[in-house]
DRENLOSE-246820 format. One record per residue (C-alpha): residue in three letters; chain; x, y, z negated. Coordinates in steps of 0.1 Angstrom, whole numbers. Layout:
REM residues N
{"ALA","A",{X,Y,Z}}
...
END
This chain:
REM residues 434
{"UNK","A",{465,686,-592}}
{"UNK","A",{465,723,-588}}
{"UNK","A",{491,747,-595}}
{"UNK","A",{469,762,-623}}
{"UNK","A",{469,731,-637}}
{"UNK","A",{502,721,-634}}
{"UNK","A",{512,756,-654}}
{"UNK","A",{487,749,-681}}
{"UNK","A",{500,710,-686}}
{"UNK","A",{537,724,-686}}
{"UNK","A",{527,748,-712}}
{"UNK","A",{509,724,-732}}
{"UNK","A",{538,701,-736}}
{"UNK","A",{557,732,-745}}
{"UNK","A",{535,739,-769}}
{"UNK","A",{538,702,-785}}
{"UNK","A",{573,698,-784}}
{"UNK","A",{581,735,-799}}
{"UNK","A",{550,726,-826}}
{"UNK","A",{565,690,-830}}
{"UNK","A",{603,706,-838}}
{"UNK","A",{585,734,-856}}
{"UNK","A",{569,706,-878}}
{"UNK","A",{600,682,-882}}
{"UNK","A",{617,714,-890}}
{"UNK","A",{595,720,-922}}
{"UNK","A",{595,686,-932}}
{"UNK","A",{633,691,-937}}
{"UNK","A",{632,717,-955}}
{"UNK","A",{626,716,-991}}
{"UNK","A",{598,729,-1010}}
{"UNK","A",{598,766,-1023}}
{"UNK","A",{600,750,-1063}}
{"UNK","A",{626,730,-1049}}
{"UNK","A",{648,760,-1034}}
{"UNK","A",{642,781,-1067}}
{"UNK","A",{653,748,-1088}}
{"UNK","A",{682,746,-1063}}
{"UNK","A",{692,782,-1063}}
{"UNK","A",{695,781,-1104}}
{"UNK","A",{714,753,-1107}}
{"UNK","A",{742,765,-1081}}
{"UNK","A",{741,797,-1095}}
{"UNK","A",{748,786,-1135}}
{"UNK","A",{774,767,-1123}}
{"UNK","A",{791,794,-1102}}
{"UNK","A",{787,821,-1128}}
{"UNK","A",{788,800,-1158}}
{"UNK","A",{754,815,-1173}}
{"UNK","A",{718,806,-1167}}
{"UNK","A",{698,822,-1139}}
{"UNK","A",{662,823,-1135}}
{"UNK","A",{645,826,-1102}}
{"UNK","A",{613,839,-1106}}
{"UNK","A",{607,833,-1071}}
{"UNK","A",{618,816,-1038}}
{"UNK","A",{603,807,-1003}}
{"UNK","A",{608,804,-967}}
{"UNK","A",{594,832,-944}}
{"UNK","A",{591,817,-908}}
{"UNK","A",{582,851,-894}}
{"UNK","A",{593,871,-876}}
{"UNK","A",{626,854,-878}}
{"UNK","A",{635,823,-903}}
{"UNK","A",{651,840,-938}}
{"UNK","A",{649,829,-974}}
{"UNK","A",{636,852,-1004}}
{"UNK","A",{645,854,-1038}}
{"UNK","A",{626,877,-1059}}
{"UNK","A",{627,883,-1094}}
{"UNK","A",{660,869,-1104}}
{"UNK","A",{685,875,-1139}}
{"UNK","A",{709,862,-1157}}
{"UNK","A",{704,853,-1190}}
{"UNK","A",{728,875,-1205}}
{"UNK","A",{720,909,-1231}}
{"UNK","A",{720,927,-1206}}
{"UNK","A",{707,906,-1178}}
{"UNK","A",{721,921,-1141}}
{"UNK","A",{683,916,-1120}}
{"UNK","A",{676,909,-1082}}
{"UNK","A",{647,925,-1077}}
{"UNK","A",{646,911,-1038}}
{"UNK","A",{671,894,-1014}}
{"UNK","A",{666,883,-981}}
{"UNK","A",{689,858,-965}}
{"UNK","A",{686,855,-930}}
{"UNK","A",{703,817,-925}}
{"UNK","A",{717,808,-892}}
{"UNK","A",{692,785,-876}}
{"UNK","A",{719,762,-862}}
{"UNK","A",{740,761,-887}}
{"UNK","A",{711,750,-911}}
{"UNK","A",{701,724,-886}}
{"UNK","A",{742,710,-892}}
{"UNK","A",{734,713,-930}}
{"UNK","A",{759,738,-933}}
{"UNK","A",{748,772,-944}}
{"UNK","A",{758,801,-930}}
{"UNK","A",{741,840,-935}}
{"UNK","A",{736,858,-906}}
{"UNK","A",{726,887,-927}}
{"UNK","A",{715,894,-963}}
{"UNK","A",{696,922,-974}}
{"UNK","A",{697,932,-1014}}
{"UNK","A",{660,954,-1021}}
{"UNK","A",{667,967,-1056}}
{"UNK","A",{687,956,-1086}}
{"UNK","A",{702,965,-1118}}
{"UNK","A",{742,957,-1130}}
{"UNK","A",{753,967,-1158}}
{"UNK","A",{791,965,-1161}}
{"UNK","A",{798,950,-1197}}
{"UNK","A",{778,920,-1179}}
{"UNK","A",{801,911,-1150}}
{"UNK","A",{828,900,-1177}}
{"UNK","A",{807,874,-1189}}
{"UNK","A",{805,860,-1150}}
{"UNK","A",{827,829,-1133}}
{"UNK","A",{838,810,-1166}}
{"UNK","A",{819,784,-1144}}
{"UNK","A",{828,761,-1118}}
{"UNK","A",{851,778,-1094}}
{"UNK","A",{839,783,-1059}}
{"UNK","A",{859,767,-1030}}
{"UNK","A",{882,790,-1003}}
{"UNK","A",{861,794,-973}}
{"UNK","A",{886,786,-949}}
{"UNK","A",{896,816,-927}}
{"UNK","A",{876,808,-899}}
{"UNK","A",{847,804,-912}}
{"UNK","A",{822,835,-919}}
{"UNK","A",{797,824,-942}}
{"UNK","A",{784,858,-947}}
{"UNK","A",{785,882,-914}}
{"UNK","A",{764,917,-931}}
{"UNK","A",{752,925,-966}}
{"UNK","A",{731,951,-965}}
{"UNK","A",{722,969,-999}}
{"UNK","A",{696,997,-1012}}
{"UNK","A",{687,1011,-1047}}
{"UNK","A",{713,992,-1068}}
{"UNK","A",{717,1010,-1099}}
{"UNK","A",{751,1004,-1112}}
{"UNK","A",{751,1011,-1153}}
{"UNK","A",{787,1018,-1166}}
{"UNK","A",{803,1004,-1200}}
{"UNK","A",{791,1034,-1215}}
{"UNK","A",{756,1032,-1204}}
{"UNK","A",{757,1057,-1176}}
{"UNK","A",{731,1050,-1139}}
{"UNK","A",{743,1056,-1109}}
{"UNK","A",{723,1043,-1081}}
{"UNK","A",{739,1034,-1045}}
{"UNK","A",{731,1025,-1013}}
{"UNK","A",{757,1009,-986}}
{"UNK","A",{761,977,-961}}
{"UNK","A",{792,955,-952}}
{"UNK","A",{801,935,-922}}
{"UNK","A",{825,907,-930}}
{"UNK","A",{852,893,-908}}
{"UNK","A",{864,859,-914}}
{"UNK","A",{879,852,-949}}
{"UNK","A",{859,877,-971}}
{"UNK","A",{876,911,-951}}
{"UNK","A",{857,937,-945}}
{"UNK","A",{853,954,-914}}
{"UNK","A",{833,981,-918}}
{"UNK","A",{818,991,-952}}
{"UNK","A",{798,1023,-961}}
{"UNK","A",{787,1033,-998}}
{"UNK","A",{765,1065,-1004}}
{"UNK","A",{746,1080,-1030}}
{"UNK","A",{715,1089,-1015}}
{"UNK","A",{697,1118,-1020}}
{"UNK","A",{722,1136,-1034}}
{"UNK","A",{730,1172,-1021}}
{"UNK","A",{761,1173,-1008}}
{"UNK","A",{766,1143,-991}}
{"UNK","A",{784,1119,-1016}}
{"UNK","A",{798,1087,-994}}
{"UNK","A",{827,1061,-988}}
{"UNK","A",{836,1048,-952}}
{"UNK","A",{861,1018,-950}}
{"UNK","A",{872,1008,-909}}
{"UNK","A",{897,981,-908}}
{"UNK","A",{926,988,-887}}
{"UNK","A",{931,956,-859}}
{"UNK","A",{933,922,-878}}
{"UNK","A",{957,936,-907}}
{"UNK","A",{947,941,-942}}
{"UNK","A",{944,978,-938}}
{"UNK","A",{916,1003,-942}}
{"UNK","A",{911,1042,-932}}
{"UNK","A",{892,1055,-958}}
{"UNK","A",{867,1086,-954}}
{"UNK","A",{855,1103,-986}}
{"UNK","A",{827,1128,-991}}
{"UNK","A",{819,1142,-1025}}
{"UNK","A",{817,1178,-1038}}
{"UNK","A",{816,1194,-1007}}
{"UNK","A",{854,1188,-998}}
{"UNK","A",{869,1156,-983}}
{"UNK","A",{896,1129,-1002}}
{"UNK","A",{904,1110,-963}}
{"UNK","A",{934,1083,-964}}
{"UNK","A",{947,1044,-962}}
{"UNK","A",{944,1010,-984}}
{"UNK","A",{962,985,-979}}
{"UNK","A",{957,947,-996}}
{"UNK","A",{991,920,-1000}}
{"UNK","A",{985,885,-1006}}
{"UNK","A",{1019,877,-1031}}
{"UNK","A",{1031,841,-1040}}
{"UNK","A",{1005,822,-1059}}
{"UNK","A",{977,840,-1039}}
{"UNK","A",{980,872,-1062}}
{"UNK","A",{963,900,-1047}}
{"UNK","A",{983,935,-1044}}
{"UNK","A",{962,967,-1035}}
{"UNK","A",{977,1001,-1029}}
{"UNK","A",{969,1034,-1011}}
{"UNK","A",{969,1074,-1009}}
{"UNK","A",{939,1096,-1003}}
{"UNK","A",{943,1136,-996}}
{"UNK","A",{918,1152,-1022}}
{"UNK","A",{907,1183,-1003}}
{"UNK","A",{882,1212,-1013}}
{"UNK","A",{866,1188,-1040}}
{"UNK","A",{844,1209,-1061}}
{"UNK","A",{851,1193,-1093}}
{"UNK","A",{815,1196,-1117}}
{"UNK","A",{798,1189,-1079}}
{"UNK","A",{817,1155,-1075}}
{"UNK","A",{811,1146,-1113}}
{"UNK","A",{775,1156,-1112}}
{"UNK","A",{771,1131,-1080}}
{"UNK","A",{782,1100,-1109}}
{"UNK","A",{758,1120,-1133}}
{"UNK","A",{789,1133,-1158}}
{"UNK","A",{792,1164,-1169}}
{"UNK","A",{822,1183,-1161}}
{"UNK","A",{837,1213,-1183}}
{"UNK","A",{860,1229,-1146}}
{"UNK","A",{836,1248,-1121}}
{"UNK","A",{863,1251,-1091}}
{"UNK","A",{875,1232,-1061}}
{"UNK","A",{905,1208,-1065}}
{"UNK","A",{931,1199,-1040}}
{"UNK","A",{959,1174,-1046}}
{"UNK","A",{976,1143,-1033}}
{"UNK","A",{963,1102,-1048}}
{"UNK","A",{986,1072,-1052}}
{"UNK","A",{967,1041,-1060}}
{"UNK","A",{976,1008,-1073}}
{"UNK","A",{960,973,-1087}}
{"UNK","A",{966,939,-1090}}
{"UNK","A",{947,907,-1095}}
{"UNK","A",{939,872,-1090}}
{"UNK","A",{904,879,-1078}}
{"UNK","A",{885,915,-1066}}
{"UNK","A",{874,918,-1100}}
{"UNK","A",{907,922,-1116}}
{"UNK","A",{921,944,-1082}}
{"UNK","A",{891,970,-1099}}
{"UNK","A",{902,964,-1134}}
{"UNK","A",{937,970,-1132}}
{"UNK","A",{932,1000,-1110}}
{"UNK","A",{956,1030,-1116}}
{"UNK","A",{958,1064,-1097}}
{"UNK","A",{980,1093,-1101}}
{"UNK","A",{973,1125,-1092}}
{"UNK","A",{991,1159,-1089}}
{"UNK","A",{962,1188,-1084}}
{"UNK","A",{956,1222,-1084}}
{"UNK","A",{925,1241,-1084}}
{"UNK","A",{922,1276,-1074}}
{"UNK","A",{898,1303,-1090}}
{"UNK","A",{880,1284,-1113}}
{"UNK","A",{854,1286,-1144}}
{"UNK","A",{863,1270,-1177}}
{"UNK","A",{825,1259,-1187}}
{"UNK","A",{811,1261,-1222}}
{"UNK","A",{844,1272,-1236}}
{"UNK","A",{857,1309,-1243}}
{"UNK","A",{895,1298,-1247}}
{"UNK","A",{900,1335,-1262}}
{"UNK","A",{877,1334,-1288}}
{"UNK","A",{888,1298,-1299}}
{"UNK","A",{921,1311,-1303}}
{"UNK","A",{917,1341,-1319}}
{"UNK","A",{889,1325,-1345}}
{"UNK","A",{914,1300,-1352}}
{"UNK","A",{890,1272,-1331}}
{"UNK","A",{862,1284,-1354}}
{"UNK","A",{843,1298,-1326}}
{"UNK","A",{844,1289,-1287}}
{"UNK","A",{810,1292,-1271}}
{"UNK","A",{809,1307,-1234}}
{"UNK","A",{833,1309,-1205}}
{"UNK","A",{869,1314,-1194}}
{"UNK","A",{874,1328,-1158}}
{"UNK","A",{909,1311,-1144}}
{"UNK","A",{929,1323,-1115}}
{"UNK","A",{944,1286,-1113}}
{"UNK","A",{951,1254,-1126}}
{"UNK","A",{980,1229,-1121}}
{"UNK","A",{987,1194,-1135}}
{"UNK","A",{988,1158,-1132}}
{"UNK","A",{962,1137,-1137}}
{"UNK","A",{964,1097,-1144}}
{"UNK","A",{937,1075,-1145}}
{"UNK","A",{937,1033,-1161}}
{"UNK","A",{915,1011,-1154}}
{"UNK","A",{916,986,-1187}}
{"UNK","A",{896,960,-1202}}
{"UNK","A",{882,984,-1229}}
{"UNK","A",{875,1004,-1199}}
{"UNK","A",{897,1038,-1179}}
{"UNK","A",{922,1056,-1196}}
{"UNK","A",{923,1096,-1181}}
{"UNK","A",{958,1116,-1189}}
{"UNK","A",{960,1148,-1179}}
{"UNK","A",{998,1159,-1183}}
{"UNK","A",{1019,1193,-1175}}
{"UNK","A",{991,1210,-1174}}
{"UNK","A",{989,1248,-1167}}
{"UNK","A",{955,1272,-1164}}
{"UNK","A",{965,1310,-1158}}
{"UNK","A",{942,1340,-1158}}
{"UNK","A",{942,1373,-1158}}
{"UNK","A",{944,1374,-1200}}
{"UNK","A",{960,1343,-1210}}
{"UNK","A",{981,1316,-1200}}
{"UNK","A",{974,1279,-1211}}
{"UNK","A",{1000,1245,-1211}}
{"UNK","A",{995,1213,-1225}}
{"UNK","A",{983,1175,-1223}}
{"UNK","A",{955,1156,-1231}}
{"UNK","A",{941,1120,-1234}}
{"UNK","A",{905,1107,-1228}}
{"UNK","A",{895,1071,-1244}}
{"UNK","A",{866,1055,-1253}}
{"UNK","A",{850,1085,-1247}}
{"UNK","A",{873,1104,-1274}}
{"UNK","A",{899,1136,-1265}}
{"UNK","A",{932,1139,-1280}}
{"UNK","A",{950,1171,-1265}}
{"UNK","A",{970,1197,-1277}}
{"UNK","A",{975,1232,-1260}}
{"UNK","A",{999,1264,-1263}}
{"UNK","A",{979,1293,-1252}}
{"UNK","A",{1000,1327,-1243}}
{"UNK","A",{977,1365,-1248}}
{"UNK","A",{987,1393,-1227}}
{"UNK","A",{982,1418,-1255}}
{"UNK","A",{1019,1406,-1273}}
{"UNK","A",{1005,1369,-1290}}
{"UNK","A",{1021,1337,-1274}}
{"UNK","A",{1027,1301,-1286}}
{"UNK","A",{997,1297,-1297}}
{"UNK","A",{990,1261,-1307}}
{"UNK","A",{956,1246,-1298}}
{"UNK","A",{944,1215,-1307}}
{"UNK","A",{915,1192,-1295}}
{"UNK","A",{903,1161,-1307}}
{"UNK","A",{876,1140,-1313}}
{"UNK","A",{843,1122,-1298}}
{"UNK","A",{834,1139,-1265}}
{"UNK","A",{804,1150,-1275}}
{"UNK","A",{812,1164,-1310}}
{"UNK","A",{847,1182,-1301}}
{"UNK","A",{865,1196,-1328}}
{"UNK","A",{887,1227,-1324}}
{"UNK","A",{915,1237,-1344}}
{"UNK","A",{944,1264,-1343}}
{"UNK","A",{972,1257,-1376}}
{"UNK","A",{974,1282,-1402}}
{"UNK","A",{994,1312,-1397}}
{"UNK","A",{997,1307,-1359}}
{"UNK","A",{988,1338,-1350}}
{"UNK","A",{1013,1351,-1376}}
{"UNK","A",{1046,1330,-1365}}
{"UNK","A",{1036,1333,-1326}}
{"UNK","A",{1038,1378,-1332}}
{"UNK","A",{1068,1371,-1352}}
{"UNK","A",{1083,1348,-1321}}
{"UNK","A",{1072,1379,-1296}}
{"UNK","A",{1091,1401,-1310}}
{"UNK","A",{1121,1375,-1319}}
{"UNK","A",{1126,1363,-1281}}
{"UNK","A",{1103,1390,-1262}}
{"UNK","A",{1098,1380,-1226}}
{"UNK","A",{1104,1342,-1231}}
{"UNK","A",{1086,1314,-1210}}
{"UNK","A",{1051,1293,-1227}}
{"UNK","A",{1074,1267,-1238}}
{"UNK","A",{1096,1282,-1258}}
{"UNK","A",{1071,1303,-1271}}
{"UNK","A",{1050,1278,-1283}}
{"UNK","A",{1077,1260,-1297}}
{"UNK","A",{1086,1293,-1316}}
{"UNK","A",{1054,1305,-1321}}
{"UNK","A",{1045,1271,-1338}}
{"UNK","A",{1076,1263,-1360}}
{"UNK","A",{1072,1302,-1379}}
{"UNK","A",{1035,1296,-1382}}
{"UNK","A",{1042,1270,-1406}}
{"UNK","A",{1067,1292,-1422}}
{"UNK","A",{1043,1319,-1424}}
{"UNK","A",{1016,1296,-1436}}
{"UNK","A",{1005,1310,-1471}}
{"UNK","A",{1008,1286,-1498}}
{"UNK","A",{986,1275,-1528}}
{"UNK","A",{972,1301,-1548}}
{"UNK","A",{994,1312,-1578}}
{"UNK","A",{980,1303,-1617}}
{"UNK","A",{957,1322,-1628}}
{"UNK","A",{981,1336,-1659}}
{"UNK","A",{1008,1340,-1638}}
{"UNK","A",{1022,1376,-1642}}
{"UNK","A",{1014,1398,-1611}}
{"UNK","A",{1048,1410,-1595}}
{"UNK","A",{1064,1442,-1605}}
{"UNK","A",{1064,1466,-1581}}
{"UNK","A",{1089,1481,-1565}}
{"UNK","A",{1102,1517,-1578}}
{"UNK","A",{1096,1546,-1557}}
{"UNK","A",{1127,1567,-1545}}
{"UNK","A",{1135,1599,-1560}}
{"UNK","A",{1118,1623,-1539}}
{"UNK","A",{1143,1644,-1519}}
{"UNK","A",{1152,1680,-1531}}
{"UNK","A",{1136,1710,-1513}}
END
């Protein structure tokens, strides 16, 4: 036999046994109905709601993976898979164990008020820490919908070490000008991240750190250094409108507990002391408001600075914002106060100082967030002269404190009856001899 030959038998029996395992290999696998049936019933009872798979198959080439298209939950709002690819680890699968050398997530839609709904099923077993069922998740065009119905769209990817941490994770909002990401690097083998934020054109860099605590309860804490953040850019990047033009500088504590990662992101509270430097107060001329007795606002207030301290709760009924000690300054006014955001409604009151001699001014704002109502007491303007020229040169505080009580003094009362007698008037003096 020649050599020629020889070559062409040896790849012929190649051929047959790499066919022949190819073959057995298909055999063992179930059928694409089969998967899809599969795939629904695990997922009802993980998430404890029914899932339908539109579609799953096997793709042999260019490299074995699993596809699920089409995919929701049966819920009001139904969170969709538009694609995922799973790309299984061949010998793994061939050990009937299953293990995801990648997945990759093309499109989908999850809305918030939905995820609370999820896991009142059968609970999923620890992976025991050696094992890494899931080494990269790789996501594009999720659109995340908040509690109040708000889109935001993301892009990122995660490599996993053993037991769920991850390594290195990256979360962007693409397309939007500035650059609007989230880099997490874990330090060693310890449950500790650098962070590196990007949004509004300024940086927030710093730690997290994650404690496991006696029954397995998780502990999450960390600062981050809010630098140069220009504040309607950063909310404009989450599509919210913000009423500050200006950039923001400050110092984050963070904090959450939970059970599960879920509850770490529900329980999430941040503090905040900031200050923002020459700023824009948007769509409101504090001025006018206060000198039409909240009657009139529309425009813009120019501010030389802003100081205060800023708290945000994450709760069941969704976050909590409180602004406290806060302080805007300008070159006509000065401005203290507090406010509260909830359920998308603003209760905040204000004491607004005029150069030209008025201080103590009470402000008030309340209501829905997108029907504000303004509102200065009766007789403000009155008691906050009166408390001028009583303790001339005082600080806001007192002043508004001042200003405030003698406005109600100097509130005018009902109308008299209409058959009371008018009062008598006061005689004139004797005019004085020449």
């Amino acid at each position: 036999m020649t050599r020629a030959n020889k070559w062409l038998l040896g790849l012929g029996v190649a051929v047959l046994v790499v066919g022949a395992a190819w073959a057995a290999l298909l055999r063992w696998l179930p059928s694409d109905e089969e998967l899809a049936r599969r795939a629904s019933v695990e997922l009802e009872a993980q998430l404890g709601t029914k899932v339908r798979v539109g579609a799953l198959h096997w793709r042999l080439f260019p490299s074995p993976a699993v596809v699920i298209e089409d995919a929701a939950t049966d819920q009001p709002q139904p969170i969709l898979i538009k694609k995922l690819t799973a790309y299984p680890d061949v010998f793994a699968l061939l050990q009937r164990r299953i293990k995801i050398d990648r997945a990759d997530l093309e499109g989908a839609v999850v809305p918030q008020l939905s995820l609370r709904g999820l896991g009142s099923g059968r609970q999923k077993e620890e992976a025991a820490t050696e094992e890494l069922p899931l080494a990269r998740f790789v996501f594009r065009d999720v659109t995340w919908i908040s509690r109040r119905g708000i889109a935001v769209v993301y892009d990122g990817e995660v490599d996993f070490d053993p037991g769920w941490r991850p390594r290195k994770a990256e979360l962007r909002r693409p397309g939007f000008k500035p650059a609007t990401d989230l880099a997490l690097t874990r330090q060693g083998q310890e449950d500790r991240w650098a962070a590196r934020i990007h949004v509004g054109g300024g940086t927030a860099d710093g730690e997290v750190r994650l404690d496991f605590r006696a029954g397995g309860r998780m502990h999450l804490e960390g600062e981050l250094r809010p630098k140069d953040v220009e504040v309607e850019s950063m909310l404009a990047a989450f599509n919210r409108r913000s009423i500050i033009a200006g950039k923001a500088s400050g110092e984050t504590t963070l904090s959450a507990n939970g059970d599960t990662v879920g509850e770490l992101a529900r329980s999430l509270h941040t503090q905040t002391p900031f200050t923002i430097g020459k700023s824009t107060l948007l769509r409101f001329d504090l001025d006018k408001a206060v000198r039409t007795a909240g009657k009139e606002h529309d425009g813009q207030t120019p501010l030389d600075s802003i100081t205060g301290r800023l708290d945000t709760q994450n709760t069941p009924q969704g976050m909590v914002v409180t602004y406290t000690d806060l302080k805007a300054t300008s070159g006509s006014l000065t401005a203290s106060g507090q406010a509260k955001v909830a359920n998308r409604r603003i209760e905040a009151e204000f004491a607004v100082d005029l150069v030209d001699g008025i201080v103590g001014v009470p402000l008030s704002v309340s209501g829905p967030l997108d029907n504000v109502a303004f509102a200065v007491p009766k007789g403000a303007i009155a008691g906050a002269v009166v408390g001028t020229a009583v303790l001339p040169g005082v600080g806001t505080a007192i002043g508004a404190r001042v200003g405030a009580t003698l406005g109600k003094i100097f509130s005018p009362g009902p109308a008299p009856p209409a058959s009371a007698p008018p009062p008598a008037r006061a005689a004139k003096p004797p005019a004085k001899a020449r």
